[in-house]
C-alpha positions as CSV (number, residue, x, y, z in Angstrom):
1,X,27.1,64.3,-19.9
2,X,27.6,61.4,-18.2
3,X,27.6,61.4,-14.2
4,X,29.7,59.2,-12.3
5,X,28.9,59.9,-8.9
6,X,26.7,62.7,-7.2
7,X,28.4,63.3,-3.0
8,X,26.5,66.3,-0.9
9,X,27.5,66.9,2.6
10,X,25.7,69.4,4.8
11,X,24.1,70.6,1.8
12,X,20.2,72.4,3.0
13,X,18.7,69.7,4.7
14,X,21.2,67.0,3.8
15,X,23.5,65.5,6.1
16,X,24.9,63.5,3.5
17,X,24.2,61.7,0.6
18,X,25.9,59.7,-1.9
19,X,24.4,58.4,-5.5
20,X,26.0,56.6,-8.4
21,X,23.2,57.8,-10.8
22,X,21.8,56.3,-13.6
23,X,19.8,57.8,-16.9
24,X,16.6,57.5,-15.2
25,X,16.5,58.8,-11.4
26,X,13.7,59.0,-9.1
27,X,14.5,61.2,-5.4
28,X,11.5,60.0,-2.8
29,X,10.7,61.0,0.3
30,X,8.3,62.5,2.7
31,X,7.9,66.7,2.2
32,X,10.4,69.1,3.4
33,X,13.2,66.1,3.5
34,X,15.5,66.8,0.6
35,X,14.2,66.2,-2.2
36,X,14.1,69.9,-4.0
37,X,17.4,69.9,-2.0
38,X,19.2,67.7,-3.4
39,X,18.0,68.6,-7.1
40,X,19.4,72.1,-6.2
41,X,22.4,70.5,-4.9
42,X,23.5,69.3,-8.3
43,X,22.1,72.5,-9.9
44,X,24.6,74.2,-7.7
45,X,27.3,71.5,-8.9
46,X,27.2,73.0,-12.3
47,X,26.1,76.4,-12.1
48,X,26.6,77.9,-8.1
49,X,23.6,79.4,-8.2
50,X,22.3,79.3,-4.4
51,X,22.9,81.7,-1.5
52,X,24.5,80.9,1.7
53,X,21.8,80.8,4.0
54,X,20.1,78.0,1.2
55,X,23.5,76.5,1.7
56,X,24.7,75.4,4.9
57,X,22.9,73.5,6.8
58,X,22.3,74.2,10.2
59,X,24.9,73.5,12.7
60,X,27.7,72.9,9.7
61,X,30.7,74.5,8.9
62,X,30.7,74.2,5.4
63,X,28.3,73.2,2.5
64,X,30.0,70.5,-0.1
65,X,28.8,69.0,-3.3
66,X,31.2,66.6,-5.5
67,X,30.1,65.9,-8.5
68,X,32.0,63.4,-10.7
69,X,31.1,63.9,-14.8
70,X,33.2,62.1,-17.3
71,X,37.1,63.1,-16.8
72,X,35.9,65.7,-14.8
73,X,35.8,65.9,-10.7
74,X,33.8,69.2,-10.0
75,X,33.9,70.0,-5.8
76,X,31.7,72.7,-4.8
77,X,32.5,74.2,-1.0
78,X,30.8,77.1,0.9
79,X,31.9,78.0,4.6
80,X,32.1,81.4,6.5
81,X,35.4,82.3,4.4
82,X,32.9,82.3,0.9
83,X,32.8,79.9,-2.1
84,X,35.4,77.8,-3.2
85,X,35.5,75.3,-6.2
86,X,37.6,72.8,-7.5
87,X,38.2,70.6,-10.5
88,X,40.3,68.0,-10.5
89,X,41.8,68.8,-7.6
90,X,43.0,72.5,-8.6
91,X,41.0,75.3,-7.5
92,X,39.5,76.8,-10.2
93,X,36.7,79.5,-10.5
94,X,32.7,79.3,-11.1
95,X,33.3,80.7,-14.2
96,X,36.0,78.4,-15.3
97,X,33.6,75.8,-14.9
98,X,30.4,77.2,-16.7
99,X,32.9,77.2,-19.6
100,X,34.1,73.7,-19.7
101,X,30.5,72.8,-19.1
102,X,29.8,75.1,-22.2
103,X,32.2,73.7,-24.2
104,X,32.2,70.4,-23.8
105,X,28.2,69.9,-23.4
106,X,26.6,72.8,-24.7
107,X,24.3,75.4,-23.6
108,X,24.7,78.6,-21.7
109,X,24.8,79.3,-18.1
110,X,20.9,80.6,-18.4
111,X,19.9,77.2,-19.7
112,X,21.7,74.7,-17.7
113,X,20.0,76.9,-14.8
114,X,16.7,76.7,-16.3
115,X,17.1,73.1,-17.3
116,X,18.2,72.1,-13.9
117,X,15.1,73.4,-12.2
118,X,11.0,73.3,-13.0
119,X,10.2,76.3,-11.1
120,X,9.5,77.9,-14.2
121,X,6.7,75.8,-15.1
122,X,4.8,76.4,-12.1
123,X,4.2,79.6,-13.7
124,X,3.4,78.6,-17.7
125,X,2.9,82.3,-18.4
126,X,5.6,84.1,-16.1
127,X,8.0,86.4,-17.2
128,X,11.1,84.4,-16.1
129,X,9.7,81.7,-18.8
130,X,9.7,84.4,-21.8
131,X,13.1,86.0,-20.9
132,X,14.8,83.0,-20.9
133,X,13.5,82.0,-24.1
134,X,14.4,85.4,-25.6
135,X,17.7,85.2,-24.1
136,X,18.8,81.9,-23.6
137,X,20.9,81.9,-27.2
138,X,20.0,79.2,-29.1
139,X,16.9,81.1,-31.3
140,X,17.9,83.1,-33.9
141,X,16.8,86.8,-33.1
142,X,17.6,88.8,-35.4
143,X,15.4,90.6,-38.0
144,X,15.5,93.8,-40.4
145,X,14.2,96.8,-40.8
146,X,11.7,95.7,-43.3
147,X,10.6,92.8,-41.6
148,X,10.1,95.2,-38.4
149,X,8.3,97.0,-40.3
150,X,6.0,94.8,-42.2
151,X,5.1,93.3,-38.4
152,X,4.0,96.9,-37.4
153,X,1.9,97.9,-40.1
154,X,-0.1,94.5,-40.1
155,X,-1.9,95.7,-37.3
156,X,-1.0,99.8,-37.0
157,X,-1.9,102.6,-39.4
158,X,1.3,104.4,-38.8
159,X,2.5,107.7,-41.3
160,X,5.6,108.7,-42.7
161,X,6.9,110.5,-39.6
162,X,6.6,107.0,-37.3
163,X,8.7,105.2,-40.5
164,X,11.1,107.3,-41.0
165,X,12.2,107.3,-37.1
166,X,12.4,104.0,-36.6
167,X,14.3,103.8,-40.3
168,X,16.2,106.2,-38.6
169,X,17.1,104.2,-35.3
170,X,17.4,100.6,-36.6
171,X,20.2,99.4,-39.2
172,X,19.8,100.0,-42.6
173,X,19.2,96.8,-44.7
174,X,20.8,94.4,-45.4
175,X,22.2,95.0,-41.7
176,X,20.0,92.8,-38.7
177,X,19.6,93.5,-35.6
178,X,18.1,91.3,-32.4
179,X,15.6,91.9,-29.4
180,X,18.4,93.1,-27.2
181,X,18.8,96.4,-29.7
182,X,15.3,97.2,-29.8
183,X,14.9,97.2,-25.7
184,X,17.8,99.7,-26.2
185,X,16.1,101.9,-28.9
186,X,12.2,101.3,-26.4
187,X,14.1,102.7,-23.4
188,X,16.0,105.9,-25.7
189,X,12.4,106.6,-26.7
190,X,11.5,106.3,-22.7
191,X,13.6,108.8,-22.2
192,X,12.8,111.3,-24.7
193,X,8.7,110.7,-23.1
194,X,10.1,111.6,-19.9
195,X,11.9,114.6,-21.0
196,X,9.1,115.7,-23.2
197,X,6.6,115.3,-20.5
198,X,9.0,117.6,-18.0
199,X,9.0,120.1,-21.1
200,X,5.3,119.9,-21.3
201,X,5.5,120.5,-17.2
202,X,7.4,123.3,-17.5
203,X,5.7,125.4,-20.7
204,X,2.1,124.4,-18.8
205,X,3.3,126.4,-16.1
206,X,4.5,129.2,-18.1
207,X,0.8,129.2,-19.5
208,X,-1.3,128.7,-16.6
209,X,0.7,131.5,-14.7
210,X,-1.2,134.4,-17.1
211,X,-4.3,132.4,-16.7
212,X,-7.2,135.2,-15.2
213,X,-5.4,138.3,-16.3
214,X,-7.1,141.0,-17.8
215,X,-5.1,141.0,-20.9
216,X,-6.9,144.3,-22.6
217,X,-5.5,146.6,-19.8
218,X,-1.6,145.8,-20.5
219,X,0.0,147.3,-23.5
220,X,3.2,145.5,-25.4
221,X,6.3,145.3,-23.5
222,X,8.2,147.8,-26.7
223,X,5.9,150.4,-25.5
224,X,6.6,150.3,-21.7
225,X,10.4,149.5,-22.3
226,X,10.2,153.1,-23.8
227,X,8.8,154.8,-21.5
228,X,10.6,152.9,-18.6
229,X,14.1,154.3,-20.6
230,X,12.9,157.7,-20.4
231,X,12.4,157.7,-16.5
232,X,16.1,156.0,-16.4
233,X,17.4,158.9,-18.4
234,X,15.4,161.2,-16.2
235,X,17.4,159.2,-13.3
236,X,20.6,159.7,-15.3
237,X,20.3,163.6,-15.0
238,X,19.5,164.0,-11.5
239,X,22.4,161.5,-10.5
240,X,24.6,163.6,-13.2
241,X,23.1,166.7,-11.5
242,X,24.3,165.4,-8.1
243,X,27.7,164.0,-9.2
244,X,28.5,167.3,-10.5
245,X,27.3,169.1,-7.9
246,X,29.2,167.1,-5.0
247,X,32.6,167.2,-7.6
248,X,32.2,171.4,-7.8
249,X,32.0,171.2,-4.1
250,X,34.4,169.6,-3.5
251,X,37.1,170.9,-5.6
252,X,36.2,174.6,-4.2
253,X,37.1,173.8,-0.6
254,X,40.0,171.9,-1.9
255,X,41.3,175.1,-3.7
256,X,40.5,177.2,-0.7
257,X,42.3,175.1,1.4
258,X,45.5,175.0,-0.9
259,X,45.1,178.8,-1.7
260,X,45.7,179.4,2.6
261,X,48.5,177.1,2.4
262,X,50.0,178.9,-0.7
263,X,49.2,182.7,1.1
264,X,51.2,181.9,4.0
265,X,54.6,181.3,2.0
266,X,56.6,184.7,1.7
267,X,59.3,182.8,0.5
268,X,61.1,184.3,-2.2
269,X,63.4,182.6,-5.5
270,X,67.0,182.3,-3.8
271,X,70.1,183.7,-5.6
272,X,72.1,181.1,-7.7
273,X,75.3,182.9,-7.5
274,X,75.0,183.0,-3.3
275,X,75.3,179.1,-3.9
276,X,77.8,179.0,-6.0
277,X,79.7,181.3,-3.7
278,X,79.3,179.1,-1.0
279,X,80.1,176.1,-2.4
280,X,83.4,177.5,-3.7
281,X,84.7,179.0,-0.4
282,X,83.7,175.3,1.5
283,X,86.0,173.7,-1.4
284,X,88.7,176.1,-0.8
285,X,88.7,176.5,3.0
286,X,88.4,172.3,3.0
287,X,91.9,172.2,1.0
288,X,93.2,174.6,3.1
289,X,92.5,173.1,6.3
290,X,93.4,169.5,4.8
291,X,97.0,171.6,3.7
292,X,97.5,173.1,7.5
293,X,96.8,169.7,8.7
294,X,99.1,167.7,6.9
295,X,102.0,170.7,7.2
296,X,101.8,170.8,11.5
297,X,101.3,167.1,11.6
298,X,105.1,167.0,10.0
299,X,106.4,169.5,11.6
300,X,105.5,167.6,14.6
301,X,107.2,164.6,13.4
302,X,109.9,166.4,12.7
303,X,110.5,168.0,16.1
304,X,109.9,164.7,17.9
305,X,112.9,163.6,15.8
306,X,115.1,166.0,17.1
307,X,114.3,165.8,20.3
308,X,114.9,162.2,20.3
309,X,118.6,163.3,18.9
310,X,119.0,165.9,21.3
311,X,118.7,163.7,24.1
312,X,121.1,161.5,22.9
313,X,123.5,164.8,22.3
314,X,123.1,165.6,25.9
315,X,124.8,161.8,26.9
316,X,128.9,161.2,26.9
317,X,128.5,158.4,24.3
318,X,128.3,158.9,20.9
319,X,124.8,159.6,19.1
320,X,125.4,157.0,16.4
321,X,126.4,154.4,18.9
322,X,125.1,154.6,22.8
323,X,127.8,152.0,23.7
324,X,130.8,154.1,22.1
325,X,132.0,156.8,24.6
326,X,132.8,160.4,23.0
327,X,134.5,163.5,24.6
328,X,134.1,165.3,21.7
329,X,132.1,169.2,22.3
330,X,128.6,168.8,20.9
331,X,127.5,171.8,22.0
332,X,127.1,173.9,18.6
333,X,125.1,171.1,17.7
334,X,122.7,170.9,20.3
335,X,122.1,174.7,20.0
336,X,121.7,174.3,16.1
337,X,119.2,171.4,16.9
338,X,117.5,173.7,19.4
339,X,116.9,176.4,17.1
340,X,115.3,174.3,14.7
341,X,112.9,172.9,17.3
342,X,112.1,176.4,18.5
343,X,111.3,177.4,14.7
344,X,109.4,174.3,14.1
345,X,106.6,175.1,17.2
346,X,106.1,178.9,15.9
347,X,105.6,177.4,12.8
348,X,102.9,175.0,14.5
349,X,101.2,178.0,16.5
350,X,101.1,179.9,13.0
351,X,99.6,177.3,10.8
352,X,96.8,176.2,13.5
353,X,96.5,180.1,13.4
354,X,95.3,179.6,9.8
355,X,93.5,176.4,10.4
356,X,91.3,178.1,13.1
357,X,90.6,180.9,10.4
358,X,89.9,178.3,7.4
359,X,87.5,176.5,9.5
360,X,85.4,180.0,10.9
361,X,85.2,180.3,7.3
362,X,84.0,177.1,5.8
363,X,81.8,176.9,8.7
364,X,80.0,180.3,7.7
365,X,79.8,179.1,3.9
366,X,78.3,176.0,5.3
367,X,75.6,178.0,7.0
368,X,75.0,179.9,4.0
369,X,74.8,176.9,1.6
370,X,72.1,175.3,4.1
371,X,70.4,178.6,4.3
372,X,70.0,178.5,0.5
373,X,68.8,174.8,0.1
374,X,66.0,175.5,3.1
375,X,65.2,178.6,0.3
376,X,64.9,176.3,-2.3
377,X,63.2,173.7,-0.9
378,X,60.3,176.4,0.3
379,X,60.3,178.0,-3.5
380,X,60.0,174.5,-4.7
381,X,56.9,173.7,-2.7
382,X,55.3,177.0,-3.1
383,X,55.5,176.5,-7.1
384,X,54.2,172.7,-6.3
385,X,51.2,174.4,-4.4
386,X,50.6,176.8,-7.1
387,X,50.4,173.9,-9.9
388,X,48.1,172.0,-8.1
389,X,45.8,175.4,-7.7
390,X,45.7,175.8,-11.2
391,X,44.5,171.8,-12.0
392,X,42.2,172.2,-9.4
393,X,41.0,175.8,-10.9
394,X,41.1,173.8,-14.3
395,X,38.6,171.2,-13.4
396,X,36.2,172.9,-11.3
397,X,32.7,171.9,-13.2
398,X,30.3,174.8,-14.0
399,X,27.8,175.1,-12.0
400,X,24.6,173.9,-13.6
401,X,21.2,174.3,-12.8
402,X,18.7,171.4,-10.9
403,X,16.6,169.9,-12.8
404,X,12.9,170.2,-12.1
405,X,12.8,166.1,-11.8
406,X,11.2,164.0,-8.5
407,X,13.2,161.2,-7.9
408,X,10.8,159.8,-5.7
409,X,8.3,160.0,-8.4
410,X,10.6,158.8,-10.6
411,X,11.2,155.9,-8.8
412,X,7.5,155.2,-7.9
413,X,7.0,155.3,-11.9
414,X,9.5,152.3,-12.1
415,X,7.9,150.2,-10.0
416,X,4.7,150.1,-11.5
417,X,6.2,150.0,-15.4
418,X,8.6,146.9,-13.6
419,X,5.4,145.4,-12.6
420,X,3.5,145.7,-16.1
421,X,6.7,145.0,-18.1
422,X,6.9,141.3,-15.7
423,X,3.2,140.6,-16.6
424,X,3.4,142.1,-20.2
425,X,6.8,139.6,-20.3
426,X,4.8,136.7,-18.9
427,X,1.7,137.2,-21.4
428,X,4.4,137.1,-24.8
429,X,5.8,134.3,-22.9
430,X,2.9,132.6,-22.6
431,X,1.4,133.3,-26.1
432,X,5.0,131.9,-28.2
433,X,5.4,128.8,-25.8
434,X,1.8,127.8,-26.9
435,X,3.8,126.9,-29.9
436,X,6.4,124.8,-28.0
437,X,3.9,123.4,-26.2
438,X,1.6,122.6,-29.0
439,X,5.1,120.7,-30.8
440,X,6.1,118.9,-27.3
441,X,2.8,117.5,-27.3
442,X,2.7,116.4,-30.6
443,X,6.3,114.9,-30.4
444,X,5.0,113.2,-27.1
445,X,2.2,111.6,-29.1
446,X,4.5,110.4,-31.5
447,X,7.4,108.9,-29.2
448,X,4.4,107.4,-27.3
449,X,3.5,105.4,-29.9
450,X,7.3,104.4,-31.0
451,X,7.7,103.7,-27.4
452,X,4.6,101.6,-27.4
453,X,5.3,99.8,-30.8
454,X,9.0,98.6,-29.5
455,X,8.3,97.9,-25.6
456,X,7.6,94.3,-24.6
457,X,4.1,94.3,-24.8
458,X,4.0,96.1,-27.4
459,X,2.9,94.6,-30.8
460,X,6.7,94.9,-32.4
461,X,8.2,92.6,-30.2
462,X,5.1,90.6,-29.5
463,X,4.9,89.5,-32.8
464,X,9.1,88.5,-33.1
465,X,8.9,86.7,-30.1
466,X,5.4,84.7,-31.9
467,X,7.6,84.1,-35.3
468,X,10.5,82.7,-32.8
469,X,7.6,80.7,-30.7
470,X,6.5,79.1,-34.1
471,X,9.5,77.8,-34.8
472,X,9.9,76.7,-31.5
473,X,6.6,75.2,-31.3
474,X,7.1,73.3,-34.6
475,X,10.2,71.4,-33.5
476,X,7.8,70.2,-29.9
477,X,5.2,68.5,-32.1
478,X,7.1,67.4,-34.4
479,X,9.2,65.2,-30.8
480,X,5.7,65.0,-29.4
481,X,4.3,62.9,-32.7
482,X,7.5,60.5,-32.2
483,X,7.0,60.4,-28.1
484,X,3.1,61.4,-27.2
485,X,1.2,61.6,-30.1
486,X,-1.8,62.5,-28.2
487,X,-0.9,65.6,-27.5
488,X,-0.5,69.2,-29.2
489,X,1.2,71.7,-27.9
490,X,0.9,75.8,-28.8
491,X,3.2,78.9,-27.2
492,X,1.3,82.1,-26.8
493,X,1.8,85.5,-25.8
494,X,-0.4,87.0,-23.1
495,X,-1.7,90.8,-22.9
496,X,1.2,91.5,-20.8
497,X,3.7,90.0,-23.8
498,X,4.8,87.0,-21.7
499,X,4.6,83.3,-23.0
500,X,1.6,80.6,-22.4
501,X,1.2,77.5,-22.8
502,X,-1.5,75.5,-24.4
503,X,-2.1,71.9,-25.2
504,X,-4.7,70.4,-27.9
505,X,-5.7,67.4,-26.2
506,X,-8.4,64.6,-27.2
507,X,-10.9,66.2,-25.2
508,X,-10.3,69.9,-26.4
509,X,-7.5,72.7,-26.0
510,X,-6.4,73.5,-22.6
511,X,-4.2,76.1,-20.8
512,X,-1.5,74.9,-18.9
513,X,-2.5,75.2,-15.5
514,X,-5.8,72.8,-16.2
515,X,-4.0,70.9,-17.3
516,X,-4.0,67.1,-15.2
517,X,-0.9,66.4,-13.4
518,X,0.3,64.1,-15.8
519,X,0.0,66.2,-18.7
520,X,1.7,69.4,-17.5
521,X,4.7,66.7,-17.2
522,X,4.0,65.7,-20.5
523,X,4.3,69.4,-21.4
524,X,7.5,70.0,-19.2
525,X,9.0,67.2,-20.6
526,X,8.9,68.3,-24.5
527,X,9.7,71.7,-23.6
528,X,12.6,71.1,-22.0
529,X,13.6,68.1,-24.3
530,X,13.8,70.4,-27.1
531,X,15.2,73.4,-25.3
532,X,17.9,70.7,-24.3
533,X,17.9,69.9,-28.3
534,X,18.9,73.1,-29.0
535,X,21.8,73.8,-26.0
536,X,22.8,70.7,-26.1
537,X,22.7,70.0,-22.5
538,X,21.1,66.8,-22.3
539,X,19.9,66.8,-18.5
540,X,16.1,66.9,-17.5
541,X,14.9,67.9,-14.2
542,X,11.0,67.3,-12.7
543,X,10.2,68.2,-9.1
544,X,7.1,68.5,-7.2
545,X,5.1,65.3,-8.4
546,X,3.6,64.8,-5.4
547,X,-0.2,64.1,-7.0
548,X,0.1,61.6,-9.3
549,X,-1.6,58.6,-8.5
550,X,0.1,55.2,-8.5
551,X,-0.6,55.0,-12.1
552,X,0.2,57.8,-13.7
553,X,3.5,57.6,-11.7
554,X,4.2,54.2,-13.2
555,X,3.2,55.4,-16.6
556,X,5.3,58.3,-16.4
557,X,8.7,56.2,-15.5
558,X,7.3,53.7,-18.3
559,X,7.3,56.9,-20.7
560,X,11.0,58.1,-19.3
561,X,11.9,54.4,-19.7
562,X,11.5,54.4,-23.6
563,X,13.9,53.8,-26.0
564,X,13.1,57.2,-28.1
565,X,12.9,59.5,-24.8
566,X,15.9,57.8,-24.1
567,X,18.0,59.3,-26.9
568,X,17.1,62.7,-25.8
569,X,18.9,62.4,-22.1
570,X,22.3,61.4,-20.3
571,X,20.1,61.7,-17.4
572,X,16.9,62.2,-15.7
573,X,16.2,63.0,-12.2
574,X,12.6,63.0,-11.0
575,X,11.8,64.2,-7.3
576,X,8.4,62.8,-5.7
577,X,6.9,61.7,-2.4
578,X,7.3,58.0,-1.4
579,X,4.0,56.8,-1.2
580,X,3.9,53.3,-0.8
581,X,2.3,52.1,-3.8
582,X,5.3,54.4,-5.2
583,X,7.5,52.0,-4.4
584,X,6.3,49.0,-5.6
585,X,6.3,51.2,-8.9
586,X,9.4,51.4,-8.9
587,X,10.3,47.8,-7.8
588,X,8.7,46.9,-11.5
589,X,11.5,49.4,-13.2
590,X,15.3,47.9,-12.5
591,X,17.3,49.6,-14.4
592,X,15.9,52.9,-12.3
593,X,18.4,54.2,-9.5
594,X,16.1,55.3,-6.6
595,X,17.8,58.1,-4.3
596,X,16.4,58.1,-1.0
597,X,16.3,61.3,1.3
């Protein structure tokens, strides 16, 4: 990874700054001027991993860093409209670029943000420090379940019941599985403790609840379920006394209401043959009246015909023709004409004669015929009347006789059996979830310890993360004997399952934090070398040097400065205060690029 040029405008603190670095690179200044600035400028270069407000510096419109690798142009801007990033030119995506990064120089997005920053180390035994070293990728993690459970039993006594879970959760061999799996398997068993616990909430309350009673004075809950169904079937008579009582009642003022109804028809069956009478005399009298009709409406016809001819008769032109005169004598023929006419109307006056008679007699067989259906109609609801008498008669209930029963005592009985069946209830309760509860807690003593044995400070993954530290720790001392032979470093874990450092020094072995200035860089330096050995990222950051003396400043830059540390970098970028004697330090070291801020 070989930088061409670093450019940051309005970047934190930074107005603007311009670098072409080099593989060793020392930022001075005074405090709070840029240096930490600039080193997360270039962290956000490669990885965007800053918010706004760390951004933009005050009074800007937009943050920009440019950073110039190889081939590649990366250009990094954040205004009010978000983050933008470019490469080459062509607006890519963050992501985009972690991947070329990735590909072309190794390592993951976790490292290249923990290798571009030291914050880490001002905690040697945080948490941040042991996840990333679980998680950063490059350490093999994966085990089986005989090695997981050959790291349990060196220091737990555990029985059948504890194996065969965990045989049960974690892949059969030959199958492996890595950290990530069992913080799956540590937060199932969380959850089952939780639920357990809520179960053992629950059935304590069912017990506690009986807690003080006088158990002796309540009998079983068989015995007062019998006699509470007695006093409901002693509830079923009285209602069935009452239902049948209110039904009899009922239906005997129903019946004496129909049976007045029914008294005051004197209706009696109507004669069939009066009907049939009737109905033949309307037919007959209808076609006669039809017959007279049709007879005087042509006779009418008839005579207005001839007196239409007769007037014409009466004229001196002929009858055929009104403009033809005739002299002949028409008179025989008017009188014949005449005659006829006269015979026609006492024809008329005789058949409406008839008509007025057929009428007076289809009107009285009308009457009749009316008379008879009102008959029927009278008989038919009379009969209808005396049905429904007889259903009613038919379903009239005995009469029975009251039972001797006290509802009210009855009811007062129920109560208190209610009241000793819901204690009785709560006592057998009580006595078969002792059982439950007795299980529950015995499955909670179990999952507590599977929970315990796979958590992260539990002794499981304590003791993967110490195989994975070994190997780790192998590959420092064996750089440190080529670099520092002076020192010896070890990886720990801490009661709380994080990671802490610890050097064997000449004068004895130290923790990290007393450890001198120059050491803990000594220590930074060959973690994060070999970390880098592993990703593949070959970049080292050191901040916050601000008390080393002038000489173990210029010893450090004379260490950065060899040949061997060389081969482990592209580039280095140190941040520190510039002291004066700093810089006549760094006069003595020319092929050093020194980035003021």
């Amino acid at each position: 990874m070989n930088f061409k040029n670093i450019c940051i405008e309005n970047f934190g603190g930074i107005t603007h700054l311009e670098t072409i670095p080099k593989r060793v690179n020392v930022i001075i200044g005074p405090n709070g001027h840029g240096k930490t600035t600039f080193l997360k400028a270039v962290k956000y270069g490669l990885v965007g991993s800053q918010t706004r407000s760390e951004l933009i510096k005050d009074g800007a419109c937009a943050a920009e860093v440019s950073l110039d690798i190889d081939a590649y142009s990366i250009r990094s801007i954040n205004n009010s409209k978000g983050a933008s990033v470019y490469l080459n030119g062509k607006k890519t995506t963050r992501k985009s670029i972690v991947e070329l990064l990735q590909a072309e120089y190794g390592g993951t997005k976790e490292a290249m943000q923990f290798l571009t920053s030291s914050e880490v180390f001002e905690k040697a035994s945080s948490s941040e420090f042991t996840e990333f070293l679980l998680n950063s990728g490059f350490i093999p993690l994966n085990i089986d379940i005989e090695t997981l459970l050959r790291l349990v039993k060196e220091t737990e006594v555990i029985d059948e019941s504890i194996e065969e879970e965990l045989k049960g959760k974690f892949p059969a061999m030959p199958d492996k599985f890595c950290l990530d799996y069992i913080q799956e398997i540590n937060d199932y068993y969380s959850g089952k403790i939780k639920a357990i616990k809520k179960e053992i909430e629950r059935l304590s309350s069912i017990i506690s609840s009986v807690e003080g009673i006088d158990t002796s004075s309540i009998r079983d809950s068989k015995t007062i379920k019998s006699e509470y169904e007695l006093l409901i079937a002693d509830e079923a008579t009285i209602k069935a006394y009452e239902e049948i009582t209110v039904k009899r009642s009922t239906a005997l003022e129903k019946l004496k209401i129909l049976q007045e109804t029914y008294n005051k028809y004197t209706v009696t069956k109507p004669n069939p043959a009066e009907k049939i009478s009737a109905e033949k005399i309307i037919n007959q009298m209808d076609s006669e009246i039809k017959k007279s009709i049709r007879f005087i409406s042509t006779l009418h016809a008839n005579n207005s015909m001839l007196e239409k001819q007769l007037s014409r008769l009466s004229s001196n032109f002929c009858p055929l023709s009104e403009k033809i005169s005739c002299s002949q004598d028409k008179s025989e023929v008017i009188e014949e004409i005449e005659v006829t006419i006269s015979g026609n109307k006492d024809q008329i006056e005789l058949l409406e004669q008839d008509k007025e008679i057929y009428e007076d007699q289809l009107k009285k067989a009308q009457t009749v015929l009316e008379s008879y259906r009102n008959q029927e109609k009278d008989y038919t609801e009379k009969l209808n009347l005396l049905k429904q008498i007889d259903a009613i008669k038919a379903s009239i209930p005995s009469a029975v006789e009251k039972p001797k029963l006290d509802a009210t005592e009855i009811a007062r009985k129920k109560r208190i059996l209610a009241d000793e069946l819901a204690i009785a209830g709560r006592i057998e309760a009580a006595n078969n979830e002792r059982v439950n509860l007795i299980s529950n807690e015995n499955d909670l003593d179990k999952y507590s310890i599977l929970e315990r044995l796979t958590s992260k400070k539990g002794n499981v993954k304590g003791k993967i993360l110490k195989i994975l530290l070994g190997r780790l720790v192998k590959s420092i001392n064996d750089m440190a004997s080529d670099v520092c032979p002076q020192l010896t470093l070890d990886l720990g874990i801490n009661p709380n399952g994080n990671v802490i450092i610890q050097c064997k020094t000449p004068s004895g072995t130290q923790d990290y934090g007393d450890l001198s200035t120059g050491e803990k860089l000594l220590v930074q330096f060959l973690v994060m070398t070999q970390i880098n050995q592993l990703s593949g990222f070959k970049l080292l950051v050191l901040d916050n040097l601000d008390k080393l003396d002038e000489n173990n400043f210029e010893k450090m830059l004379d260490f950065l400065s060899q040949p061997a540390v060389g081969e482990y970098y592209d580039h280095v970028f140190v941040a520190s205060v510039n002291h004066t004697e700093f810089e006549d330090v760094l006069e003595k070291f020319s092929d050093i690029n020194v980035i003021n801020v």
